[in-house]
N, C-alpha and C positions, 0 to 999 in steps of 0.2 A: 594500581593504575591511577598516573595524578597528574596524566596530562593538560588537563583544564583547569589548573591550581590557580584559581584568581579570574578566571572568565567569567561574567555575569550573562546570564542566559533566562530568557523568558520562553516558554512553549506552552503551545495552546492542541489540547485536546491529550488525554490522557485514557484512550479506548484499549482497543485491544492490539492494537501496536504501539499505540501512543506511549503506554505505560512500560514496557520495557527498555523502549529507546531512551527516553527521561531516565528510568533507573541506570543506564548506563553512563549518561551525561551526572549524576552524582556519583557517584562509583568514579569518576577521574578526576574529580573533587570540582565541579565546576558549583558555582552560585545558582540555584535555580528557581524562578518565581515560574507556578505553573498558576492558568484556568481552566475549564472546561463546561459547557452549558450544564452537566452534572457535579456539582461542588461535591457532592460524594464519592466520587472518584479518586478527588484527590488525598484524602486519608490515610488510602495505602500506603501511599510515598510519603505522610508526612513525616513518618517518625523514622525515615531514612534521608532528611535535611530539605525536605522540601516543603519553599513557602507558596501559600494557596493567594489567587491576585483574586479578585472582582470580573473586572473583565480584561481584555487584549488589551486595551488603552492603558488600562495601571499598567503592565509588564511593558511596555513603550518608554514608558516614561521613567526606566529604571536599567533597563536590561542593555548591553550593547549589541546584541543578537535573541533574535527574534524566530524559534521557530513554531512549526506548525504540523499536524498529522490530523488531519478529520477525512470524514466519510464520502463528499461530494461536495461540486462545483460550488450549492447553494451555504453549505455552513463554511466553505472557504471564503466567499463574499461576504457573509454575514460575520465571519471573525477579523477580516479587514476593512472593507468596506460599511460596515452597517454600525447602529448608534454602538458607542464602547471599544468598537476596532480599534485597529491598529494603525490606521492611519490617520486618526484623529489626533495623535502622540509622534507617530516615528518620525525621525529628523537625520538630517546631515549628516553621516556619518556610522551611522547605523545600517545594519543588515537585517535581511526578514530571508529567511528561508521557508521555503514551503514541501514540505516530505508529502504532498500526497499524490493519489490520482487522478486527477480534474482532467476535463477539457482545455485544448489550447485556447478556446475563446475566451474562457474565463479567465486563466493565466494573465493573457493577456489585458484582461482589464485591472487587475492587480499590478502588472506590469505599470501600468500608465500613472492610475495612482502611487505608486511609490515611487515613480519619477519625479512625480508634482512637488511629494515633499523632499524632496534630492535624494532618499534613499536607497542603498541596495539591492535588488531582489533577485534572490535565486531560487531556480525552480529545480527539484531537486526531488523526484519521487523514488523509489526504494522498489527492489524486487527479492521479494523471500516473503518468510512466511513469520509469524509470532518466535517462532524456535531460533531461526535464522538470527531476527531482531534481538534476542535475549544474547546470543550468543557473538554479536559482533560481528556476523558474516553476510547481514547485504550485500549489493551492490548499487550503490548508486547512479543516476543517471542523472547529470547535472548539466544546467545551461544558465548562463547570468554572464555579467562582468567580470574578465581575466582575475580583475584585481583584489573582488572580492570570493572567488572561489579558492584564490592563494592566499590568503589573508583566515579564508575558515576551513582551511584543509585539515589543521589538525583535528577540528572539530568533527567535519564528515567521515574522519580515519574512526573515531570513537564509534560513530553512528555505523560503518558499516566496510566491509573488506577493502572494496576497490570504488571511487568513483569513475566513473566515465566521463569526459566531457564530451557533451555535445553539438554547444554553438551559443552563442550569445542570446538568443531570445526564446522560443516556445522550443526547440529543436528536441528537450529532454522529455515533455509532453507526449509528445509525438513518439517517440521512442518506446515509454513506457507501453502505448497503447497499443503499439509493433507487437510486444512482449507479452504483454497480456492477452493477446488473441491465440499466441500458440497453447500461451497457458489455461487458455476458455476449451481449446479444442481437445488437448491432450486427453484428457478422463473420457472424455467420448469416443476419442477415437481406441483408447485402450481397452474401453467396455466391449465395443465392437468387437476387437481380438478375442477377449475374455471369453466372452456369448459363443465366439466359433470354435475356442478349446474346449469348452462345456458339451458342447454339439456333439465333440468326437470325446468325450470321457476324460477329459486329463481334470487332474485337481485345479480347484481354483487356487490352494497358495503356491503348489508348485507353479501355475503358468504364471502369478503375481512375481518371482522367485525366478524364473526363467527370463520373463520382459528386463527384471530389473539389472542382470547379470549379461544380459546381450547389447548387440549393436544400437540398440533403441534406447537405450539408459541411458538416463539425463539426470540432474541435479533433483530435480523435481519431483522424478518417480522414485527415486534413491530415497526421499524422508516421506515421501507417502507408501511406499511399500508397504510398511509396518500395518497402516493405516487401511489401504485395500485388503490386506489379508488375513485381518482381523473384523474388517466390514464395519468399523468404531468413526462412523458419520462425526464427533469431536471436533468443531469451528476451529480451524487456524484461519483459512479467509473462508469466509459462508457462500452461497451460492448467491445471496441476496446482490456483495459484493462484486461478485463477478460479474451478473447480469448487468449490474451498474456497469461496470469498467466497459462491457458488450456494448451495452447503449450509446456509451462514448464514441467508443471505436464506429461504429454502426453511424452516427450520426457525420462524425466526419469524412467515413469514407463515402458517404450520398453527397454529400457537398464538393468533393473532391473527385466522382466517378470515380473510384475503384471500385472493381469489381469485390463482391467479401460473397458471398452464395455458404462458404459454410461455415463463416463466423454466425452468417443470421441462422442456421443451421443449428449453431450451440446455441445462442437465445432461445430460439424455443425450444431447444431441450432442456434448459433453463426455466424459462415461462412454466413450464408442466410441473414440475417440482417444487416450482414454487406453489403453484396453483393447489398443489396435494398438501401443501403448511409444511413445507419439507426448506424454506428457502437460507432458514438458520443454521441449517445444515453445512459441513464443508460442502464444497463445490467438487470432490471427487467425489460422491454420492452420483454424478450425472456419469459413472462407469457403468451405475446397474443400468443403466435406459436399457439393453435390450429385455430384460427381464420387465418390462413394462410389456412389452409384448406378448411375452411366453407363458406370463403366468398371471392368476392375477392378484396374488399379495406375495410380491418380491420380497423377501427379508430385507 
């Protein structure tokens, strides 16, 4: 793979998506200066051709694309906006993409600042899981400038199966947060099912085994099977995570009146879990909730 044979590429955050995305943008030979508020992160990928920056500002002032994967709203302003970002360096002619989950509001201020300095920005968050990212098979959900989402296509094809386009300004935002609400509810609603096979006798891997083979199988339950039926709680997105992405979602639709009654539903079943030091945990952990009920030290 050597599709990005001569691209200069700066990316900032190197977590637990972060780092296999990056691995795949060398793996196509691309140029890549990384930072990350933990400089010991970057180590892994060094002695797989990657150079370590300072901060977001060095990789500005070097790279002709700029991307990004962190955690929430506040370290995505803090890696553009704040002293050492990226907008104290990007110029003319330059792209910033941003791979996370955030708020439109925040986008949106990122927006404005890389307009200021005539820059590019796309917003461009990702739906899968660490496995998915290793393997090349996101989906992206992307909104920006015609001209610069044709201009970094080949790049997005590396990062991940298919993008989508959404619309020229926050519309991928918004999208992603669509997505993650079915993806908040899902393990909760499948615990539910679970708890009621339990009730009448059937196994738990056969009914895990059953859901995953029927009309209700989705991409989703497909590489978590493994994982409910083995009962191996093992972070690919942790519940911490999700609660987050919740908050979001939860915060805009009060701004927006939609009704959400059982996204806030999954947050506290969220909140509880977390509440128990459990919140490091994947987020298919909130399947056992009913066993929170039944018993009182659920495996």
């Amino acid at each position: 793979m050597s599709t990005l044979q001569g691209w200069k590429l700066g990316w900032i955050g190197v977590g637990r998506m972060g780092t296999p995305l990056c691995r795949r943008l060398l793996e196509a030979g691309a140029e890549v200066v990384a930072t990350d508020i933990d400089p010991t992160r970057l180590a892994a990928l060094a002695g797989e051709g990657l150079r370590p920056a300072v901060t977001a500002a060095a990789l500005a002032q070097e790279a002709e694309i700029v991307l990004s994967m962190v955690p929430n709203d506040a370290a995505l302003l803090a890696a553009t906006l704040g002293p050492g970002g990226v907008t104290e360096e990007i110029r003319p002619g330059q792209v910033f993409i941003d791979l996370s989950t955030v708020s439109p509001a925040c986008s949106a201020q990122v927006a404005e600042a890389m307009a200021a300095r005539g820059a590019d920005y796309l917003r461009c968050p990702v739906s899968g899981s660490t496995s998915t990212a290793a393997a090349g098979t996101l989906t992206l959900f992307a909104s920006g400038p015609e001209h610069a989402l044709d201009r970094c296509a080949p790049l997005l094809g590396v990062l991940g199966k298919e993008t989508l386009r959404c619309g020229a300004a926050e519309e991928a935002r918004a999208v992603k947060l669509m997505v993650n609400l079915v993806v908040a509810l899902t393990p909760a609603v499948i615990g539910e099912a679970l708890a009621f096979g339990g009730r009448l006798g059937l196994d738990w891997e056969a009914m895990v085994e059953a859901l995953s083979k029927s009309v209700v199988a989705s991409p989703l339950l497909t590489y978590k099977a493994a994982m409910l039926k083995a009962r191996d709680w093992t972070p690919a997105a942790d519940l911490d995570l999700i609660a987050k992405d919740l908050d979001l979602a939860l915060a805009v639709g009060q701004r927006e009146g939609a009704p959400m009654p059982l996204s806030a539903l999954a947050r506290q079943f969220a909140t509880a879990y977390q509440a128990s030091g459990e919140g490091e945990l994947d987020f298919f952990r909130l399947a056992t909730w009913p066993e929170r009920l039944l018993a009182p030290n659920p495996r």
